[in-house]
C-alpha positions as a Markdown table, in Angstrom:
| # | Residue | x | y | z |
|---|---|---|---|---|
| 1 | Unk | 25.2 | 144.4 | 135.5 |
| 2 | Unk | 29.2 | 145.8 | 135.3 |
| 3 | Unk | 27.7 | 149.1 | 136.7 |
| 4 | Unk | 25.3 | 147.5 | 139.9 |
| 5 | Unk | 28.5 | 146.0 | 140.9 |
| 6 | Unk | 31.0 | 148.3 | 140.6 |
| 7 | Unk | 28.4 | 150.6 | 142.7 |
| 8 | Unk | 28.1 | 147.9 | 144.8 |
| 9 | Unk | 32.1 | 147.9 | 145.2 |
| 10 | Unk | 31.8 | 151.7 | 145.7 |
| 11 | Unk | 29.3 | 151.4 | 148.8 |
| 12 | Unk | 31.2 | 148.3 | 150.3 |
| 13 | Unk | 34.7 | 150.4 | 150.2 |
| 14 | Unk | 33.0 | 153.5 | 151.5 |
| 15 | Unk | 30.9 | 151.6 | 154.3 |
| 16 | Unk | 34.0 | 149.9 | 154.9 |
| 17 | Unk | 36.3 | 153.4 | 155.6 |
| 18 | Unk | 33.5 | 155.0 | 157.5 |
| 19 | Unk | 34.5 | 152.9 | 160.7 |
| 20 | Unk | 36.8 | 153.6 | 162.9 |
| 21 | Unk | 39.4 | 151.3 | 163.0 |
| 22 | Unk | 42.7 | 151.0 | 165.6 |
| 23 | Unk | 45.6 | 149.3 | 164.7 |
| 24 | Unk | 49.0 | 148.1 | 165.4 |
| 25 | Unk | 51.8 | 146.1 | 164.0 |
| 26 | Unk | 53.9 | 146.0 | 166.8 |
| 27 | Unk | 52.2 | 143.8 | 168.9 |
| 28 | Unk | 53.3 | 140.9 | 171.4 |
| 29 | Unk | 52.8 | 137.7 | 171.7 |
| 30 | Unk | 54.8 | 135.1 | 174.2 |
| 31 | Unk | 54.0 | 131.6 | 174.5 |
| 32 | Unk | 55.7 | 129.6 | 177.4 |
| 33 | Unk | 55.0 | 125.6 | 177.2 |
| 34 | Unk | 57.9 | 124.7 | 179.8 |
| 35 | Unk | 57.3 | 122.3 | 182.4 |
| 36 | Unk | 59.5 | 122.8 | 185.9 |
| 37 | Unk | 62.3 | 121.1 | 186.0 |
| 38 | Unk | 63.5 | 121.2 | 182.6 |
| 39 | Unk | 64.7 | 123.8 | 180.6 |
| 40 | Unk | 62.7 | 126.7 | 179.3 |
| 41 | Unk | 60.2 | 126.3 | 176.4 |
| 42 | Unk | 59.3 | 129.9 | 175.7 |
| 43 | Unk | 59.2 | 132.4 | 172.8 |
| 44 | Unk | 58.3 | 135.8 | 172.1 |
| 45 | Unk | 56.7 | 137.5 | 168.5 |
| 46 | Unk | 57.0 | 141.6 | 169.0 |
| 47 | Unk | 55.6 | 141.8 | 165.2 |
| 48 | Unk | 51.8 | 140.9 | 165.4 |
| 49 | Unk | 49.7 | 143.1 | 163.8 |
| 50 | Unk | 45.7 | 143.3 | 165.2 |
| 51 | Unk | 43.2 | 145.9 | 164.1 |
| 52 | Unk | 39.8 | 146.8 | 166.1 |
| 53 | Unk | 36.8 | 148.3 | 165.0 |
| 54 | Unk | 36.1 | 150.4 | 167.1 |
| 55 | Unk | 31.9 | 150.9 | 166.5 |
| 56 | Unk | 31.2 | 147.3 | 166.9 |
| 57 | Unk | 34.3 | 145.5 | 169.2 |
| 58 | Unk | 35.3 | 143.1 | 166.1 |
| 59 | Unk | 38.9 | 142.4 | 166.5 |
| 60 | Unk | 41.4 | 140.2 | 164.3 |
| 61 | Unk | 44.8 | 138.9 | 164.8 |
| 62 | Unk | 47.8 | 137.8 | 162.4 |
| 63 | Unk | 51.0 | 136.4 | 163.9 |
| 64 | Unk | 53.5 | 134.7 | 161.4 |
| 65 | Unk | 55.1 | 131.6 | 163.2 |
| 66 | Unk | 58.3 | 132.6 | 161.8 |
| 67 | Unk | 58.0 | 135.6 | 164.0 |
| 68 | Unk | 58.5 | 133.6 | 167.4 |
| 69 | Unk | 62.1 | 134.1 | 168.5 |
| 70 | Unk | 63.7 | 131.8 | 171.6 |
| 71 | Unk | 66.5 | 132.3 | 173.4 |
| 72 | Unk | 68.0 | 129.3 | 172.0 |
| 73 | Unk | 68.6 | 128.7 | 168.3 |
| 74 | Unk | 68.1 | 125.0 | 168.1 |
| 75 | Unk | 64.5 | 125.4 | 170.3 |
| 76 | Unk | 63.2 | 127.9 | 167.3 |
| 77 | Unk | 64.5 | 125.6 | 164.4 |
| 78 | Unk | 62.4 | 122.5 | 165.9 |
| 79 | Unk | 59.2 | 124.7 | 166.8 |
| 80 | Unk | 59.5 | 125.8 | 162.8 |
| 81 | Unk | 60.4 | 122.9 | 161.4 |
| 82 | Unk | 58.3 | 119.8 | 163.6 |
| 83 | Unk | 56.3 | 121.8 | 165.7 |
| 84 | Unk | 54.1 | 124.2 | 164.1 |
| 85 | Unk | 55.4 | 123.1 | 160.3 |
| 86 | Unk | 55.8 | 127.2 | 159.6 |
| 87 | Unk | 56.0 | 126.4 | 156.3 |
| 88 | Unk | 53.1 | 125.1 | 155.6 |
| 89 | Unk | 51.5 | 127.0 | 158.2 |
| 90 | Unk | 53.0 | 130.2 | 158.2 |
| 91 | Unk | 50.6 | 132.5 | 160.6 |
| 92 | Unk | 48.2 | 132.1 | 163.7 |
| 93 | Unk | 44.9 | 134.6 | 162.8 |
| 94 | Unk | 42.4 | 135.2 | 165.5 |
| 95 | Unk | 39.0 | 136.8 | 163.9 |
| 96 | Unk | 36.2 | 137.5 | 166.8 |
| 97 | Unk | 34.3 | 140.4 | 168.9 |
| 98 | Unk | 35.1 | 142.4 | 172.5 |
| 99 | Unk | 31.6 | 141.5 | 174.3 |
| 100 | Unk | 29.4 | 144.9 | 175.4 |
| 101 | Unk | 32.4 | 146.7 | 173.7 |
| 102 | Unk | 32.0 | 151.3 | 174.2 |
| 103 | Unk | 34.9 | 152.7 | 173.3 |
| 104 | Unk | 33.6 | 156.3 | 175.4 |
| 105 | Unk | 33.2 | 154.1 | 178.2 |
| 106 | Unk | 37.2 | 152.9 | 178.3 |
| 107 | Unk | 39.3 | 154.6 | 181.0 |
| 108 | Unk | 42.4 | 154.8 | 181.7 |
| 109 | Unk | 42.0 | 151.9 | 184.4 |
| 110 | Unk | 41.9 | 148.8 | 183.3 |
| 111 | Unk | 39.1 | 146.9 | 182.4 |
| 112 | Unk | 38.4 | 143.3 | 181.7 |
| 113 | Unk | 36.0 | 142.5 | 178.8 |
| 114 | Unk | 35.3 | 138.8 | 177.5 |
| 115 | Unk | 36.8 | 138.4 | 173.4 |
| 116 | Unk | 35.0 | 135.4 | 172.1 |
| 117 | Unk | 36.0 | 134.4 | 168.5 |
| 118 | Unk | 37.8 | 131.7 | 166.4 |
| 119 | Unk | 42.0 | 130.6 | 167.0 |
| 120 | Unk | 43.4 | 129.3 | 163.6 |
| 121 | Unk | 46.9 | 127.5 | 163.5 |
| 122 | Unk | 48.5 | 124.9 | 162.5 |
| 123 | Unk | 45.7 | 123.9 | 159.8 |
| 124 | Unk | 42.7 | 123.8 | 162.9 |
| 125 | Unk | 41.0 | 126.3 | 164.2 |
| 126 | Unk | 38.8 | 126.2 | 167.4 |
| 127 | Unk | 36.6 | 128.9 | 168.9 |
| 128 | Unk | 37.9 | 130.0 | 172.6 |
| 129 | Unk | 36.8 | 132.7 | 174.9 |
| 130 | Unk | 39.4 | 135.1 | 176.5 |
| 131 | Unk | 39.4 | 137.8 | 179.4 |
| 132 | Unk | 41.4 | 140.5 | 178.0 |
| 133 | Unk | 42.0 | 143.9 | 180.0 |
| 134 | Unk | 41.6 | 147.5 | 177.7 |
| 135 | Unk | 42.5 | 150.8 | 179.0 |
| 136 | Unk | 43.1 | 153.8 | 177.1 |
| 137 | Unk | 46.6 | 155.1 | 177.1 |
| 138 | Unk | 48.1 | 158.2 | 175.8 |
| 139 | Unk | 49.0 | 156.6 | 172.6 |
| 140 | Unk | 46.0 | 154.8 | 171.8 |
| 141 | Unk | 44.1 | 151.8 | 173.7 |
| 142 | Unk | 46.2 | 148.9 | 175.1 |
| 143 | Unk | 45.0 | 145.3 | 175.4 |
| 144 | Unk | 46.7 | 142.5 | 177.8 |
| 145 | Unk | 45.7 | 139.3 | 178.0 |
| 146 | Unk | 46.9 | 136.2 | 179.4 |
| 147 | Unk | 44.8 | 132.5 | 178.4 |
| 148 | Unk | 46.1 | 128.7 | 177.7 |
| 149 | Unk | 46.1 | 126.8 | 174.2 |
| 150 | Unk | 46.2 | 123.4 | 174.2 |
| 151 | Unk | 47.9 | 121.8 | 171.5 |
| 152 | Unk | 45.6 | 118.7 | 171.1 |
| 153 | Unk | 43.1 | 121.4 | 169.8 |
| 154 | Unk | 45.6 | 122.1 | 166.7 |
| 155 | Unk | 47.3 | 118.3 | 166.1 |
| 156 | Unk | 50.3 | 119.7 | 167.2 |
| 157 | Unk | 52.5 | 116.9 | 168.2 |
| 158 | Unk | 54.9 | 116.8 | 170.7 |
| 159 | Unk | 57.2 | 113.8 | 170.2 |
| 160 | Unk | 57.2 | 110.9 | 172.9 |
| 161 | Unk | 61.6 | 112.1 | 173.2 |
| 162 | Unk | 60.5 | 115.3 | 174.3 |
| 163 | Unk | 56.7 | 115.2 | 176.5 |
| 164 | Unk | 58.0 | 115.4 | 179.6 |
| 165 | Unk | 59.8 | 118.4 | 178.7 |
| 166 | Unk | 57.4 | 120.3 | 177.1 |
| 167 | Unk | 53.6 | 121.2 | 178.0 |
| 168 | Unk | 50.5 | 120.5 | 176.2 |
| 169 | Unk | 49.0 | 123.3 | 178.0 |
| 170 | Unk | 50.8 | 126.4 | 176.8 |
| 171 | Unk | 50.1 | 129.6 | 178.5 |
| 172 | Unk | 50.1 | 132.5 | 175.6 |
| 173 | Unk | 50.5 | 136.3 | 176.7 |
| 174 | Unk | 49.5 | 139.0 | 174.7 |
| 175 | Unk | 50.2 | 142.6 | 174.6 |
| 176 | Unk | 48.6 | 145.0 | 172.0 |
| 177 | Unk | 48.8 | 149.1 | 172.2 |
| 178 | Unk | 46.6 | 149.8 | 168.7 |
| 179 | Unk | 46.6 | 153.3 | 167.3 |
């Protein structure tokens, strides 16, 4: 029985690094949740790693919440600490698949392709469907995207003080160039 598994193991790990595979740790991520007239509610994370396979379109996302800098101190401490509770929920992961995804078929234009898959933050997840433009690029293949989370969908609450300040609706951009 030890041996069919470890085989097993074996096959798994080479199937696994027979796939072609882009990556990048580097990626961005900004949120904005402000609402005109107030001040700005916006943050950016420039470490978010996301890895694609390139044979089948799978694609998976990890930002920590800890990540997100503001431009003002006090903004980040409250988004940590009564926002997204980073310390109980550290990261943001995105798992799903690039519809009618051909790598030989990406150019060096733009081109939008539909990403459907499962958000997970703040304890909730909820599947969403993004447009997301890919182009190769001399360094590898670059992915922009710009969609709205609601935070309803992840019981993140936004204190009666503050809701006229700050959006339910945030609009999240996202910036990926994988190698």
């Amino acid at each position: 029985m030890k041996k069919i598994s470890l085989y097993l193991a074996l096959l798994i790990g080479i199937a696994g690094f027979s796939q072609s595979k882009l990556i990048t740790k580097t990626g961005k991520i900004t949120f904005e949740a402000s609402v005109p007239a107030f001040e700005e509610v916006k943050a950016k994370n420039e470490s978010v790693t996301c890895v694609i396979n390139t044979d089948n379109g799978e694609i998976a996302a990890l930002a920590l919440m800890k990540g997100f800098r503001f431009k003002i101190a006090l903004m980040e401490e409250h988004f940590n600490e009564n926002y997204v509770e980073s310390d109980t929920y550290p990261k943001a992961t995105f798992k799903g698949k690039i519809e009618n995804f051909d790598i030989s078929k990406i150019g060096v234009t733009l081109k939008e392709f539909t990403i459907k898959g499962k958000l997970e933050m703040h304890g909730k997840s909820k599947e969403i469907s993004i447009i997301a433009k890919i182009k190769k690029t001399e360094s590898g293949l670059e992915i922009d995207s710009n969609f709205f989370v609601n935070t309803d969908d992840f019981d993140i609450d936004i204190p009666s003080v503050v809701s006229k300040k700050v959006s339910k609706k945030v609009n999240v951009t996202l910036d990926f160039i994988l190698k």
